[in-house]
C-alpha positions as a Markdown table, in Angstrom:
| # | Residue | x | y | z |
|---|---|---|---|---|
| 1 | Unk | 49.7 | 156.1 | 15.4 |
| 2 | Unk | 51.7 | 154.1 | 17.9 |
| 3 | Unk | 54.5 | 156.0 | 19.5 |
| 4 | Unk | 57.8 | 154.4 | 20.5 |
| 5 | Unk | 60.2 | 154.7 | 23.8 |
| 6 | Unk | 62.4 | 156.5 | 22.5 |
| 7 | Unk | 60.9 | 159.4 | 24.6 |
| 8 | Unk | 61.7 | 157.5 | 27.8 |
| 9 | Unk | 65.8 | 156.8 | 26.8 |
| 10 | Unk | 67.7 | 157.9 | 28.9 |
| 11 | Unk | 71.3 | 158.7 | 27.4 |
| 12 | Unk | 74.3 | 156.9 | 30.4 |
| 13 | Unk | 77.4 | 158.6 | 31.4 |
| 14 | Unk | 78.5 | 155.6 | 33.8 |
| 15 | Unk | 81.1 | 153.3 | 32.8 |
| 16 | Unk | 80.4 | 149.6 | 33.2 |
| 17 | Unk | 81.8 | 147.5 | 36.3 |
| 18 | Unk | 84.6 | 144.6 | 35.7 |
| 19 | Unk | 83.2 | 141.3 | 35.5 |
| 20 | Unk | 86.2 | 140.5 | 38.5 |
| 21 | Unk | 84.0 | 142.3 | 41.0 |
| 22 | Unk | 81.2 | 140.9 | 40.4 |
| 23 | Unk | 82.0 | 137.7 | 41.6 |
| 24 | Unk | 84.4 | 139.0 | 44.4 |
| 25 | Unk | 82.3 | 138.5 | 47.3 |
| 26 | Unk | 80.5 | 135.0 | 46.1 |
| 27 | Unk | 84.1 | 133.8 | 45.8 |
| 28 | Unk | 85.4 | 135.2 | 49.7 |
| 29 | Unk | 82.1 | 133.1 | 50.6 |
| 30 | Unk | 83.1 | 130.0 | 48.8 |
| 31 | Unk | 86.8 | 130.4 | 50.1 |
| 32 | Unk | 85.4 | 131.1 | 53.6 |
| 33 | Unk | 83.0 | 127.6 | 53.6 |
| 34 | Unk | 85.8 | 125.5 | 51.7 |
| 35 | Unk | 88.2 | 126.5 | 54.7 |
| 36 | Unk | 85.5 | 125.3 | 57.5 |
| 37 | Unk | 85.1 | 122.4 | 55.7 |
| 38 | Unk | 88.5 | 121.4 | 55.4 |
| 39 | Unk | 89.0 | 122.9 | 59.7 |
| 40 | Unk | 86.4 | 120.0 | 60.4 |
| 41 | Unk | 87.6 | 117.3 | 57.6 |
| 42 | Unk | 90.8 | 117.7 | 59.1 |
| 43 | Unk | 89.8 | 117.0 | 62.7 |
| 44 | Unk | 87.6 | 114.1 | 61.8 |
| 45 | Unk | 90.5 | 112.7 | 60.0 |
| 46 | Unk | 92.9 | 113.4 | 62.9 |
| 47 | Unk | 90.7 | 111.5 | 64.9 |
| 48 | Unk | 90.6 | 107.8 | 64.2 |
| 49 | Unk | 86.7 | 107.7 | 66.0 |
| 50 | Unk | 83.7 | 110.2 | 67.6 |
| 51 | Unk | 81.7 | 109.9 | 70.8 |
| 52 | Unk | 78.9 | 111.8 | 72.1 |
| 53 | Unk | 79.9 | 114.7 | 74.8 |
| 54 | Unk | 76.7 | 114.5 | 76.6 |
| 55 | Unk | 78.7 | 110.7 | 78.2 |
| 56 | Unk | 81.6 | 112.6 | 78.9 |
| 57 | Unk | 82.3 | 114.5 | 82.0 |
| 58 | Unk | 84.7 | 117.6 | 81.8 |
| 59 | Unk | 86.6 | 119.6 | 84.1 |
| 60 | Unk | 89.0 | 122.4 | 83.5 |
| 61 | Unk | 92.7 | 123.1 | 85.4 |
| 62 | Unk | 92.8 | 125.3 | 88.0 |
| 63 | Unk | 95.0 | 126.5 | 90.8 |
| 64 | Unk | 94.1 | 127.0 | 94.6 |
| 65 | Unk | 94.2 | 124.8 | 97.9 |
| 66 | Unk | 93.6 | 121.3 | 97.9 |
| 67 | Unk | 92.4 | 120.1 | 101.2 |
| 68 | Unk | 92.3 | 116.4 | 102.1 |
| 69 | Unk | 89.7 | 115.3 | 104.0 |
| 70 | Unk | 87.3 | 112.2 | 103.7 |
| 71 | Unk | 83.7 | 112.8 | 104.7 |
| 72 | Unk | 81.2 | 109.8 | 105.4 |
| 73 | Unk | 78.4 | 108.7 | 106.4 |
| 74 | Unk | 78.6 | 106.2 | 109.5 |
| 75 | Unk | 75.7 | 105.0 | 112.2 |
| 76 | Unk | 76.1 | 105.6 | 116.1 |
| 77 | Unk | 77.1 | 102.0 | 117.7 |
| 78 | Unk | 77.5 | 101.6 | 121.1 |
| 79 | Unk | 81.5 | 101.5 | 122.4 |
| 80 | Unk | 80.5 | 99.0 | 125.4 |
| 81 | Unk | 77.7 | 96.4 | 124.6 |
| 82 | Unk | 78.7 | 92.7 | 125.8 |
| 83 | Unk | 77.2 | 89.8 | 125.7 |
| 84 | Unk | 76.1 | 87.7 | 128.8 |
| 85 | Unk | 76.8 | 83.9 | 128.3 |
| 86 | Unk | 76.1 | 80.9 | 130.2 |
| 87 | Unk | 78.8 | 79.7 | 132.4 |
| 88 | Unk | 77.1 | 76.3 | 132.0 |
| 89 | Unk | 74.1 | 74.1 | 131.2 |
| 90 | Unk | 70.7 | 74.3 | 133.1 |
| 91 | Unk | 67.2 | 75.9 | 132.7 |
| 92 | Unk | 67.5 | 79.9 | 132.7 |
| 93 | Unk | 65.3 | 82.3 | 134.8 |
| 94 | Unk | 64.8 | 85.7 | 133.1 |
| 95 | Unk | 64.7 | 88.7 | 135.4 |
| 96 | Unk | 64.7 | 91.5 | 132.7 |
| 97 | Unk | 62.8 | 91.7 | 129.2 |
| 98 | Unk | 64.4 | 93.6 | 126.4 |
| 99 | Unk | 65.1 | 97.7 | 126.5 |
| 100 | Unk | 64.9 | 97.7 | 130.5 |
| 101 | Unk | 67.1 | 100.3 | 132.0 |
| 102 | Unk | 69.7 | 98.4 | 134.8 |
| 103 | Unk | 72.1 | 99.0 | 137.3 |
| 104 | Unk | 75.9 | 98.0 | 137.7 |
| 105 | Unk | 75.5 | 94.5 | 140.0 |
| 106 | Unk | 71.5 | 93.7 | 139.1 |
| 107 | Unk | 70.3 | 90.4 | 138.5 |
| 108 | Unk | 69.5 | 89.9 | 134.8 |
| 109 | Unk | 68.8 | 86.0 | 134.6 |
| 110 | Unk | 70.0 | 83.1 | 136.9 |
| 111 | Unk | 70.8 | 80.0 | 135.2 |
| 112 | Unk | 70.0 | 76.6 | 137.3 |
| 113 | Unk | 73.0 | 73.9 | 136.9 |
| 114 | Unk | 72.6 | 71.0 | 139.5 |
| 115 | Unk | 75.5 | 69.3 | 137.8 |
| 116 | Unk | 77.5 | 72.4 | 138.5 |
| 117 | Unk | 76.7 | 72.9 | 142.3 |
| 118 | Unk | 76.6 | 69.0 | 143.0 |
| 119 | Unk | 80.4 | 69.6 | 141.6 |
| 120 | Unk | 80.7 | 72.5 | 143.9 |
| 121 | Unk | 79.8 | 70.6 | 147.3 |
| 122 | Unk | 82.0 | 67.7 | 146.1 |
| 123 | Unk | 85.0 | 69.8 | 145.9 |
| 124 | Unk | 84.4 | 71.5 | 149.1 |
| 125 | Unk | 84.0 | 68.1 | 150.9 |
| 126 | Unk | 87.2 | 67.0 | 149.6 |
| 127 | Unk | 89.2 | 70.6 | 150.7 |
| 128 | Unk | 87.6 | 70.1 | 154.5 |
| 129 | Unk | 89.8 | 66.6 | 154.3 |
| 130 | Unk | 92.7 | 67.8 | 153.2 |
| 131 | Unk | 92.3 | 70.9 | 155.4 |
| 132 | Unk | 92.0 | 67.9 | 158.1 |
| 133 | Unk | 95.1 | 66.3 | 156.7 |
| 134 | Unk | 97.2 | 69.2 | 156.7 |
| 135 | Unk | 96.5 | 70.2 | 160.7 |
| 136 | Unk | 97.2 | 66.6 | 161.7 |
| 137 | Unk | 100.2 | 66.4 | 159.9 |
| 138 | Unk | 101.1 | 69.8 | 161.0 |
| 139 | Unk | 100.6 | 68.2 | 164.9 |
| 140 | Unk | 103.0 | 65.5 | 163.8 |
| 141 | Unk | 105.2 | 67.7 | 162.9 |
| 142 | Unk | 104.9 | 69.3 | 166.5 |
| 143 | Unk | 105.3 | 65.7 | 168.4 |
| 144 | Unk | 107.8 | 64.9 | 165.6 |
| 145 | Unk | 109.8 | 68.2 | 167.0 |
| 146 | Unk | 108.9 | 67.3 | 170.7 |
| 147 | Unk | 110.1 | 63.7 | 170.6 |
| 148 | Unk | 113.2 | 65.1 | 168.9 |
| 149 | Unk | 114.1 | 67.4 | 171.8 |
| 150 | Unk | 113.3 | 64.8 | 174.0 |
| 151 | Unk | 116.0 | 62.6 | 172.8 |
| 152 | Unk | 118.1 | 65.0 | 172.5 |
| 153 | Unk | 118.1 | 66.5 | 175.9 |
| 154 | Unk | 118.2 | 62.8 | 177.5 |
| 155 | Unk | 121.5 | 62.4 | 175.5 |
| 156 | Unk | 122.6 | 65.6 | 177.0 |
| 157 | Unk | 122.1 | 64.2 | 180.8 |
| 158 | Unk | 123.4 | 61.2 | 179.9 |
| 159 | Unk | 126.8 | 62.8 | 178.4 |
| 160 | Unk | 127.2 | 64.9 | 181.6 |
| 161 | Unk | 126.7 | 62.2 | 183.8 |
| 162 | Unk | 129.6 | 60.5 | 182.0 |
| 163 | Unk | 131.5 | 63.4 | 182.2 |
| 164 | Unk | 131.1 | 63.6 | 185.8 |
| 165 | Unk | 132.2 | 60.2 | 186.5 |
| 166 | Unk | 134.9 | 60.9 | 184.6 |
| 167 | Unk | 136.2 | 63.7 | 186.8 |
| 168 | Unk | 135.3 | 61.4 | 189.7 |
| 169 | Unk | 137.7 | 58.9 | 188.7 |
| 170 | Unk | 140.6 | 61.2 | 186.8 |
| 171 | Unk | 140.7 | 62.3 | 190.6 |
| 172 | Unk | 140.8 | 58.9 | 192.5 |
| 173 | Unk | 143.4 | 58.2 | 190.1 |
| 174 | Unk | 145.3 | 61.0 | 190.9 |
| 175 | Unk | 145.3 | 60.1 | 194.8 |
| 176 | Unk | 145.9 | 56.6 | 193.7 |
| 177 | Unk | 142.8 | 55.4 | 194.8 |
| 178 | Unk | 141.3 | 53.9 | 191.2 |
| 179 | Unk | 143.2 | 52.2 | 189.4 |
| 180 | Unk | 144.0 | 53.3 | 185.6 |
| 181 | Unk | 141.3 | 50.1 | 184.0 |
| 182 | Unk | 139.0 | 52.2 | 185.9 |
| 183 | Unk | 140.0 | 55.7 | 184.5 |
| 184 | Unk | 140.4 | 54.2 | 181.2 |
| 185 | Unk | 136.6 | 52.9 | 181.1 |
| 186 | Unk | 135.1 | 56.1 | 182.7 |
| 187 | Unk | 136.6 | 58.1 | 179.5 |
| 188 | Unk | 135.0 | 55.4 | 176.9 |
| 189 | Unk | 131.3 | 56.1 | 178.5 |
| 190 | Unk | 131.9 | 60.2 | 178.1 |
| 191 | Unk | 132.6 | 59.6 | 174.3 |
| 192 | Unk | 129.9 | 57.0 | 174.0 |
| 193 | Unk | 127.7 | 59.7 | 175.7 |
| 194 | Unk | 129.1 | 62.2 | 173.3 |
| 195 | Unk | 128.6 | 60.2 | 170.4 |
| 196 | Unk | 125.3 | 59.4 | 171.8 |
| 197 | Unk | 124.2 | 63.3 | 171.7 |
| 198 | Unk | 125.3 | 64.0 | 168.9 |
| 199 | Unk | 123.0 | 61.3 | 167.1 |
| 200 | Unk | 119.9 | 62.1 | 169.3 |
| 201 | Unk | 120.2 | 65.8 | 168.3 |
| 202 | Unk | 121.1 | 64.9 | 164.3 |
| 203 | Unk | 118.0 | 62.4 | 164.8 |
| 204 | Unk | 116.0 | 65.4 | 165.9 |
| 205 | Unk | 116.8 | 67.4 | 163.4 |
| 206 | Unk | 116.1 | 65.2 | 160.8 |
| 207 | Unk | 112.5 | 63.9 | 161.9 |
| 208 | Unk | 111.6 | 67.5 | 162.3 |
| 209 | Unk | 112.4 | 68.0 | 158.7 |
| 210 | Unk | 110.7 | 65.4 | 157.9 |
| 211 | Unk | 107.5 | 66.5 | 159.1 |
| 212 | Unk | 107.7 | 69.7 | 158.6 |
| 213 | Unk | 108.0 | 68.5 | 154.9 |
| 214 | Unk | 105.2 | 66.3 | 155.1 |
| 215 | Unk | 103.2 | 69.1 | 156.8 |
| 216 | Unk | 104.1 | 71.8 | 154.3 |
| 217 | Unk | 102.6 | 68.7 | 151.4 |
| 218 | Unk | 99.4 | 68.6 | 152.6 |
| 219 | Unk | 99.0 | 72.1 | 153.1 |
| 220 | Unk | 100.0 | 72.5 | 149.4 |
| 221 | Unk | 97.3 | 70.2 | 148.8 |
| 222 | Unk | 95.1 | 71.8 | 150.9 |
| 223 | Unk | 95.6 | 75.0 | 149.2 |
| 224 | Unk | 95.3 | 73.5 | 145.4 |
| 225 | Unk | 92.1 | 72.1 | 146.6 |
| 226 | Unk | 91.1 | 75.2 | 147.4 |
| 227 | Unk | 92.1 | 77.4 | 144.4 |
| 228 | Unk | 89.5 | 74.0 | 142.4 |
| 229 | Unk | 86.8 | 75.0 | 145.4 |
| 230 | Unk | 87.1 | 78.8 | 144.8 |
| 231 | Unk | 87.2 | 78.2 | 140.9 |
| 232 | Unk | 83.7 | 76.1 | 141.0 |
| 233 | Unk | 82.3 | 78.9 | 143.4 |
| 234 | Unk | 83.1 | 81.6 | 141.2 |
| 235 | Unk | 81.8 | 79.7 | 138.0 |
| 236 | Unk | 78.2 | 79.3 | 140.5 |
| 237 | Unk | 77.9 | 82.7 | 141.3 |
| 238 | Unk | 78.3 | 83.3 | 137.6 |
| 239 | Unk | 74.8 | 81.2 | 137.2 |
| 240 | Unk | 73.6 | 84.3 | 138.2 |
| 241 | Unk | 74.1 | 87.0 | 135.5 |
| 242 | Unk | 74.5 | 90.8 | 136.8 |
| 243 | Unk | 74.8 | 94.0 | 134.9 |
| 244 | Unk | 78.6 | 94.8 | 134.9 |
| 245 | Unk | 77.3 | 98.8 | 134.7 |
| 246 | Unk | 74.3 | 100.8 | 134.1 |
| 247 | Unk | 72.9 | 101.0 | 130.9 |
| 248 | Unk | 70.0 | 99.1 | 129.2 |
| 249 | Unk | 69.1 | 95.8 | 128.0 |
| 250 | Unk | 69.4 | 94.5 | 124.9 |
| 251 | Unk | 68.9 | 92.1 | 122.5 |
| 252 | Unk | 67.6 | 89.0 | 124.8 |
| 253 | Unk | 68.4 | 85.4 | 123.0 |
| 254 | Unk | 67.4 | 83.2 | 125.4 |
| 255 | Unk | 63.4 | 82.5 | 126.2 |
| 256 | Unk | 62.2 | 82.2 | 129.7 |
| 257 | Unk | 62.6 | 78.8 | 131.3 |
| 258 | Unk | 64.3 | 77.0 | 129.0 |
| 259 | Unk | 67.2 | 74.8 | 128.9 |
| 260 | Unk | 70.3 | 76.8 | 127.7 |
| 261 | Unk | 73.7 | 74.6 | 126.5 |
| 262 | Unk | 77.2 | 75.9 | 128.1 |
| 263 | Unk | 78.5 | 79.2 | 126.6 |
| 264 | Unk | 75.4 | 80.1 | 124.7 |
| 265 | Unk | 74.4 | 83.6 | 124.5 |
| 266 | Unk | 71.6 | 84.8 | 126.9 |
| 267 | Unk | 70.8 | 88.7 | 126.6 |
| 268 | Unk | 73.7 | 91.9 | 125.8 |
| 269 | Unk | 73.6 | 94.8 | 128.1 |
| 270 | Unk | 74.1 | 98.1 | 126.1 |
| 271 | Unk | 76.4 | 101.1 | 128.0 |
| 272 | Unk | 74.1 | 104.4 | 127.1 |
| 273 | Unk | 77.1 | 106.6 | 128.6 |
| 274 | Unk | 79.2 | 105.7 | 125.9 |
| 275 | Unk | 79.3 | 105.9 | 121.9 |
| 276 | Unk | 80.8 | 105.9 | 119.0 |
| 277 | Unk | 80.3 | 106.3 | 115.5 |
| 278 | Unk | 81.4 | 103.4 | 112.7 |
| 279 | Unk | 82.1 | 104.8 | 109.1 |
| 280 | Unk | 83.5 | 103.0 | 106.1 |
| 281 | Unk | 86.5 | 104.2 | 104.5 |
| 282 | Unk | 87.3 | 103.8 | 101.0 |
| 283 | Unk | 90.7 | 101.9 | 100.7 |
| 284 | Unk | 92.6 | 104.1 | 99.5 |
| 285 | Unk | 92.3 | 106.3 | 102.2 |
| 286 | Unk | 93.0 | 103.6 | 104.7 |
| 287 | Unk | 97.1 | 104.2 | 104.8 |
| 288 | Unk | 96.0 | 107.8 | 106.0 |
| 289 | Unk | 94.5 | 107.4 | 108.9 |
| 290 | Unk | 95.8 | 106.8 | 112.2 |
| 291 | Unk | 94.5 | 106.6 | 115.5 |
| 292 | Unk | 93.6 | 110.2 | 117.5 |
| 293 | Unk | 93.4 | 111.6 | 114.3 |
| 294 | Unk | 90.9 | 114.8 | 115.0 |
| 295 | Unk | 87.5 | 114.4 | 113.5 |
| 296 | Unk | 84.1 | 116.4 | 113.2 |
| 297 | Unk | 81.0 | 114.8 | 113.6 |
| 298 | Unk | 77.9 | 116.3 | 112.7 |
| 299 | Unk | 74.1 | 115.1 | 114.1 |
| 300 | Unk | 71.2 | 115.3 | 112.4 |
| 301 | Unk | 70.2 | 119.0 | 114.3 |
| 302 | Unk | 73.7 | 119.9 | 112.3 |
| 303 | Unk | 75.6 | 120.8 | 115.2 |
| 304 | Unk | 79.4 | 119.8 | 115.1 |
| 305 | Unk | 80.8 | 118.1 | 117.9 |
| 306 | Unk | 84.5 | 117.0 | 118.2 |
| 307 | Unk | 85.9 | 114.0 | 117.9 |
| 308 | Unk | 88.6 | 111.9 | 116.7 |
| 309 | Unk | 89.8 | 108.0 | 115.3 |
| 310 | Unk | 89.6 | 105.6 | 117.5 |
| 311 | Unk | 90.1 | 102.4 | 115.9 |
| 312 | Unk | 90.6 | 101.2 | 112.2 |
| 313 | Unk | 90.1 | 97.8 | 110.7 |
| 314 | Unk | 93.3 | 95.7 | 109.4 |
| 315 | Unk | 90.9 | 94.4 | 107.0 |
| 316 | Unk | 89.3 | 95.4 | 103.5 |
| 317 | Unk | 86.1 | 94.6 | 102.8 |
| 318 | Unk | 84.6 | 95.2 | 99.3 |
| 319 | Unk | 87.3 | 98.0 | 98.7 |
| 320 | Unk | 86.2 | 99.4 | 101.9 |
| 321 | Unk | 87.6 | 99.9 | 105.5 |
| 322 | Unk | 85.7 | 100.4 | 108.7 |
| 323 | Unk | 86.8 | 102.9 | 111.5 |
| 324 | Unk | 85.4 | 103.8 | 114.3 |
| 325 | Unk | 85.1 | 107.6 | 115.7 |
| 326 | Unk | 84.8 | 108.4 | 119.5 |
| 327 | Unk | 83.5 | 111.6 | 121.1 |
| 328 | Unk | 86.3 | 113.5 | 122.4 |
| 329 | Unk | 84.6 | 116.1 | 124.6 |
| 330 | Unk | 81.0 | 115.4 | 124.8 |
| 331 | Unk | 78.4 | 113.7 | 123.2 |
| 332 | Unk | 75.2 | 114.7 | 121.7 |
| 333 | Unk | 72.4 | 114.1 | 124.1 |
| 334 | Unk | 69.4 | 111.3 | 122.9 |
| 335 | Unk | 71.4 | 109.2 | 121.0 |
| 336 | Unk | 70.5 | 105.5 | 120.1 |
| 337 | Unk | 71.9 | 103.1 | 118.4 |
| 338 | Unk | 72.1 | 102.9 | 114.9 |
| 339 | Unk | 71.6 | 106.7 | 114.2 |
| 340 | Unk | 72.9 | 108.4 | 111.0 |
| 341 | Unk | 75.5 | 111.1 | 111.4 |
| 342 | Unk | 77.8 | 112.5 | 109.2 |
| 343 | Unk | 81.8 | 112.5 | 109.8 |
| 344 | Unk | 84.5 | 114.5 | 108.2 |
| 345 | Unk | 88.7 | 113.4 | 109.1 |
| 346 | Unk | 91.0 | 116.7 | 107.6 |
| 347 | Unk | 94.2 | 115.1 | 107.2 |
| 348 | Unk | 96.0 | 118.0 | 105.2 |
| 349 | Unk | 96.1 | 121.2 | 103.3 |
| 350 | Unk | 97.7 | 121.8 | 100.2 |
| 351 | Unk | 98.6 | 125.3 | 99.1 |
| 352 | Unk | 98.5 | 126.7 | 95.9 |
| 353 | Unk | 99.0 | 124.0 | 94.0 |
| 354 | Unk | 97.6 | 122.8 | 90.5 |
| 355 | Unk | 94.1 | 120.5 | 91.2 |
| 356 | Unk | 91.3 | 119.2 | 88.7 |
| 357 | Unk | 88.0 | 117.4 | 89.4 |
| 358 | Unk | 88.8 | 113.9 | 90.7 |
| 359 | Unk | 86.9 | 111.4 | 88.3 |
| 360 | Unk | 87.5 | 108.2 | 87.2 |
| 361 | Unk | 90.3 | 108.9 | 85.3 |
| 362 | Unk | 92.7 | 109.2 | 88.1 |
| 363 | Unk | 91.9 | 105.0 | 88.8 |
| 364 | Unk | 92.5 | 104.5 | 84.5 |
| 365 | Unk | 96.1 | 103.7 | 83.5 |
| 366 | Unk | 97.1 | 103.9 | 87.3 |
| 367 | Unk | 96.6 | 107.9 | 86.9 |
| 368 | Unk | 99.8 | 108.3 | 84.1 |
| 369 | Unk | 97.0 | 109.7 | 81.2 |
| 370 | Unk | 94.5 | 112.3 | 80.9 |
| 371 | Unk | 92.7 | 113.1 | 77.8 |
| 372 | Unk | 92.8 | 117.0 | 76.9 |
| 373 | Unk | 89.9 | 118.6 | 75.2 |
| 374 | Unk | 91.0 | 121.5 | 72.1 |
| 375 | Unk | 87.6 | 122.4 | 70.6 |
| 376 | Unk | 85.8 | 119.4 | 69.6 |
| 377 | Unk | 88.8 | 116.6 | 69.8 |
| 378 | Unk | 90.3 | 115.0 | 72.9 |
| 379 | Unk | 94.6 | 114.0 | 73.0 |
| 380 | Unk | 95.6 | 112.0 | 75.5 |
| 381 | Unk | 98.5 | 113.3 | 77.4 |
| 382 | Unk | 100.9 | 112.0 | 79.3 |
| 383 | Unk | 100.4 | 113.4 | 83.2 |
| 384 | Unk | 101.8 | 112.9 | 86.8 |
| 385 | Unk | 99.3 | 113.1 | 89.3 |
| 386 | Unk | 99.9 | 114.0 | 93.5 |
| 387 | Unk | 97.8 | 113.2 | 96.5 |
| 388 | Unk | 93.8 | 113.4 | 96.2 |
| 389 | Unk | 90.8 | 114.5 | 98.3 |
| 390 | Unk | 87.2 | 112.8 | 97.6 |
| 391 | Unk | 86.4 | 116.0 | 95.2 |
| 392 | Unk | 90.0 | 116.8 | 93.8 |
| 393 | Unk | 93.0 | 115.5 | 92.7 |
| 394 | Unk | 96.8 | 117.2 | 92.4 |
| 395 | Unk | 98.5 | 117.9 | 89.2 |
| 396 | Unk | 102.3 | 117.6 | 89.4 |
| 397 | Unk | 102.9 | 117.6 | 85.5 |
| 398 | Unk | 101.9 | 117.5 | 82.0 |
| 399 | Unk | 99.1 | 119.9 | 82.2 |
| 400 | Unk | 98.6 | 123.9 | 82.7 |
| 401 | Unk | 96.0 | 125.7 | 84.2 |
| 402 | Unk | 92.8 | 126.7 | 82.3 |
| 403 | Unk | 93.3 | 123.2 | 79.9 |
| 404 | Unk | 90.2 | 121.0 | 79.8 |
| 405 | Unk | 90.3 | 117.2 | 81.1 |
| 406 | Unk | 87.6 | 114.1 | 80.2 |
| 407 | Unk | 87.6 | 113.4 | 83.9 |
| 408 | Unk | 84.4 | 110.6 | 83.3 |
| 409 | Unk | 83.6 | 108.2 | 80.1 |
| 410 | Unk | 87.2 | 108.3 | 78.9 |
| 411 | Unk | 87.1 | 104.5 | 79.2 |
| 412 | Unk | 85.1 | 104.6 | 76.3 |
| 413 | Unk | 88.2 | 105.6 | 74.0 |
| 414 | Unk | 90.1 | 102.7 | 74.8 |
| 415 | Unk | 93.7 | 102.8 | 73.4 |
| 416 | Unk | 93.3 | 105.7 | 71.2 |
| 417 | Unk | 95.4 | 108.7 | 71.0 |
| 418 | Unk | 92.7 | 111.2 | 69.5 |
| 419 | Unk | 89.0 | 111.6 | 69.6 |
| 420 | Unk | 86.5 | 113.2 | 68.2 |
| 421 | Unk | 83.9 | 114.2 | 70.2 |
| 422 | Unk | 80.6 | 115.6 | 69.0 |
């Protein structure tokens, strides 16, 4: 006989559960995935395209100092290095090879110029004649002077032997003894006399003038001949080159014995004493610096050493501007030319004021935009931006601090107001 369940039945006292609450918590899911969806629909839709976020570079708003100061990379040139030309044409004569150390007034090369010293002796020739000139017109002058007196003084005799005659007679006449004819005559020689002197001493005068001026001419001529003489004597001694101070030889462009052309470029002479360090400034930094400004220059052992702006180029190069830093107390010891070492120029400090991460979005739009991250989509904002450093950049307006800016790739959005970034 088979037996039934009826022995297992269980009689229930429970009352059964709405059919509402059974699908309560399905329906809080569904609600809760409709609403994410929609979240993202509605930000995709906002934004009219996406980009990745791994080309994007973000920085976020903050407050603090902003200092200004531009640091570089620059190579150690030497402040004093001329180069030695050749006063003229002729065969050179090398007394130096490259990287030898030399002293202020050593022979470096002498240049051979017959040409120039034929000129020389030519020159000096012609000054011994005029020199000869002006001493024999200066001893004209003197007999010119002599001859003058000379006249003169026989005038003189002559007018005071007149004038004694004429006292002679004025006293015969008197006693009656020489008749007035006589008296009358004896006065016409004392004026001719008078008149005679007076001519003889204006005749004096006159040739002594004379060659004094024809004296003081061929001494001016003497003396312009030599000023040519001196000129060509200097430009000979400059056949041989010297060291104009110690230091050390440099690049030599001329080779030994060979004919050189006029002002072509024999051997530089490098001043070790004295260097200075030549950096390249990016241009928008250029209208900040200004000579004397302090510096900080740091050799490769990384000790600092002072220093400060000694000269800045008028001219841009490839958006660049060169200036050159000097030592202002001492130098490193062992430097050479063309060593790195690292400057820094602090122009100013900025205090508490609102900064971001300097990017490429400062040089976009001229600096008046800024796209601001909110979760996964960028707005671009209107913004005013201050003065910048290499690392930072001030915010005057538009945003706040803890906001989030595309500071690099927001060139990639073009014109767009809103992005989607993924």
């Amino acid at each position: 006989m088979i037996r039934d369940t009826s022995a297992q039945d269980q009689v229930s006292t429970q009352r059964p559960q709405p059919i509402w609450r059974r699908w309560l918590w399905p329906a809080v899911a569904t609600v809760v995935v409709v609403g994410g969806i929609g979240y993202v629909a509605s930000s995709w839709l906002g934004a009219s395209r996406s980009f990745d976020g791994g080309r994007l570079r973000i920085a976020e708003v903050s407050r603090g100092d902003l200092v200004r100061d531009i640091a570089a990379d620059g190579r150690v040139i030497a402040a004093n290095s001329p180069v030695l030309y050749a006063i003229s044409a002729g065969t050179v004569t090398l007394k130096v090879v490259a990287g030898d150390v030399v002293k202020q007034g050593q022979e470096l090369a002498v240049i051979d110029s017959p040409e120039l010293r034929s000129k020389l002796a030519q020159e000096q020739s012609t000054l011994a004649g005029l020199e000869a000139e002006a001493s024999r017109a200066a001893l004209d002058a003197t007999l010119a002077r002599a001859t003058g007196a000379k006249m003169s003084d026989q005038a003189g005799l002559m007018r005071t032997a007149a004038q004694r005659d004429l006292d002679r007679y004025q006293r015969g006449f008197d006693g009656g003894a020489v008749p007035q004819v006589d008296l009358a005559k004896a006065q016409d020689e004392l004026k001719k006399a008078q008149i005679e002197l007076q001519h003889a001493q204006q005749d004096a005068n006159l040739q002594s003038r004379g060659a004094d001026l024809d004296a003081r001419n061929k001494h001016l001529m003497a003396e312009r001949q030599k000023a040519v003489v001196n000129e060509v004597q200097r430009q000979v001694d400059a056949l041989t080159l010297r060291a104009p101070f110690d230091g050390q030889v440099g690049q030599v462009q001329a080779t030994q014995h060979t004919q050189v052309i006029t002002n072509a470029p024999v051997l530089g002479v490098v001043d070790l004493s004295r260097f200075e360090v030549e950096i390249k400034v990016p241009e928008s930094f250029a209208r900040d610096l200004a000579i004397g400004m302090p510096a900080q220059l740091t050799s490769g052992s990384g000790q600092p050493f002072p220093g400060e702006i000694a000269a800045v180029s008028p001219e841009v190069v490839n958006g660049e501007v060169v200036a050159r830093l000097r030592f202002s107390d001492k130098q490193p010891p062992g430097l050479r030319q063309s060593q790195r070492m690292s400057a820094r120029i602090l122009l100013d400090t900025r205090k508490n004021v609102l900064k971001v991460e300097r990017g490429p979005f400062v040089e976009q739009s001229g600096g008046r935009y800024a796209y601001v991250v909110t979760g996964s989509t960028a707005t671009r904002r209107p913004v005013q931006l201050g003065v910048s450093s290499l690392g930072e950049v001030e915010v005057v307006s538009g945003l706040q601090p803890g906001e989030k800016v595309i500071v690099s790739g927001a060139d990639l959005f073009g014109d767009n107001e809103r992005v989607s970034i993924n």
